[in-house]
N, C-alpha and C positions, 0 to 999 in steps of 0.2 A: 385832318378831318376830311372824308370823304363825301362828296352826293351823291346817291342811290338812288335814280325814278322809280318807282314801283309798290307793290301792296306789302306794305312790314309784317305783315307773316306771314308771306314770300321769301322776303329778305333772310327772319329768322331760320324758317326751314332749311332756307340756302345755305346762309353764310354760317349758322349756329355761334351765335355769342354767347356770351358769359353772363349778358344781360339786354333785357330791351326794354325799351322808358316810354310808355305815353302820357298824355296829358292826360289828365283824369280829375271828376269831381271828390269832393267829401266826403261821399255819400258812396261811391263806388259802382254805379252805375255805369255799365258799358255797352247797354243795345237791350238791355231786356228780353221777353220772349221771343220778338217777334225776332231779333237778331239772332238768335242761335239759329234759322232760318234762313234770312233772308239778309245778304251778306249788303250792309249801309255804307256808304262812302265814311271813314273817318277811320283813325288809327286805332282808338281801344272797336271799338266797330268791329273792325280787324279780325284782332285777338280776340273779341269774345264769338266772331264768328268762327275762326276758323278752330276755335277748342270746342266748336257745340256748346256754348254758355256754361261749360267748368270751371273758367274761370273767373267770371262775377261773384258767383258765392261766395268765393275766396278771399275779394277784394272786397266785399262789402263788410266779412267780417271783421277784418283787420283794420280796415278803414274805422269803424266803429269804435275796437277795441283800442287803437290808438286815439281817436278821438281828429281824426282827421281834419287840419284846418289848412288851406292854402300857404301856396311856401313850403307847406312837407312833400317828403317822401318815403312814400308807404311802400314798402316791402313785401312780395312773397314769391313762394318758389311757380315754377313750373306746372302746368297741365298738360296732357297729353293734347295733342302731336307736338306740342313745342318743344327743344330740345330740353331730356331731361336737366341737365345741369345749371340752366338759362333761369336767372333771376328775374323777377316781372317789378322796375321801377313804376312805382306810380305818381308822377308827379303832378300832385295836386295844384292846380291851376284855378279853380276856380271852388265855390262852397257845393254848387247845384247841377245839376245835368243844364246844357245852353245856356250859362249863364257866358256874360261875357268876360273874357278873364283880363286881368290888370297885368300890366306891365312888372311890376314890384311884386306878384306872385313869381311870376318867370325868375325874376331875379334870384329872390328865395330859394328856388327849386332849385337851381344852379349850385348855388351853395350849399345846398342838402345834398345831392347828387355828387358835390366834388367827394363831400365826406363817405356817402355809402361807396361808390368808386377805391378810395382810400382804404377803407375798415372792410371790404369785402375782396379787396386785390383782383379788382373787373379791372380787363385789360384789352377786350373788344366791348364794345357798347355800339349797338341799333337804335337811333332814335329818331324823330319826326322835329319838325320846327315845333318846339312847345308853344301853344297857343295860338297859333294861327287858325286853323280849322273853326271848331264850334267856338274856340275863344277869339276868333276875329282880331288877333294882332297884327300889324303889320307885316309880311315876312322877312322885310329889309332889317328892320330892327330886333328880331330874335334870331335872323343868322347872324346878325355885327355882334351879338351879345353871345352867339354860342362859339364865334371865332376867338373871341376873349379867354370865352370861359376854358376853352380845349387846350390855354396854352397854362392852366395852374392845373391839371392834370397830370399825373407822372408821366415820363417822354413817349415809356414803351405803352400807354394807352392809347386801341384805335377807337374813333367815334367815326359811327358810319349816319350821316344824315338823310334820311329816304324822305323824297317829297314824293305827292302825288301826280 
């Protein structure tokens, strides 16, 4: 596992992974209009800035159509600039936009995540400390948990961790 200081779709345009994971509501919210604008401190923030807000509609439908509850992860492709190929994990973290997210959501997501990692054959992954941001978790205790988790991942998977 790597750390990466900087803005993760930065990172993605840099590095281009095979996937990149932010913490995300239920609901699929990720900056609204004003975000496709006006670029907010936070990681789906990010992505929905730096794709011109392509990407929310995306996520909200699927989110919907799975029935999105905390502990998942919601799936889908690519928007432009991102790299084509680059899967957008959404690990649901919390039910609502700011809410605050629980500990045992993260847990969850990890275990969702080892599996889509697994059934999708991602073999670099971009991701942020889950739930620390809008979900106010500690960060000491979602890195001790994502050092755990990077080691029931296959060997040849890299996880690159971006803080801000």
């Amino acid at each position: 596992m790597n750390l990466v200081h900087g803005d993760i779709a930065e990172v993605v345009m840099r590095e281009r992974p095979d996937a990149v994971v932010h913490a995300a509501n239920a609901v699929g919210w990720m900056g609204g209009w004003v975000g496709k604008y006006v670029r907010m401190r936070g990681v789906a923030e990010s992505l929905h800035y730096a794709t011109k807000g392509r990407l929310e509609p995306v996520v909200k439908r699927e989110c919907r159509r799975v029935q999105a509850r905390p502990g998942d992860v919601v799936v889908t492709t690519s928007v432009p600039p991102l790299p084509e190929h680059c899967l957008v994990l959404h690990a649901v973290t919390m039910m609502r936009p700011g809410q605050r997210a629980e500990f045992k959501a993260v847990a969850r997501c990890l275990v969702s995540l080892r599996h889509v990692v697994e059934e999708q054959e991602i073999r670099h992954m971009v991701m942020p400390l889950l739930g620390t941001g809008t979900g106010r978790l500690p960060r000491e205790v979602v890195y001790a948990a994502l050092s755990e988790w990077e080691h029931t991942l296959p060997r040849e998977t890299l996880v690159q961790v971006v803080t801000l």
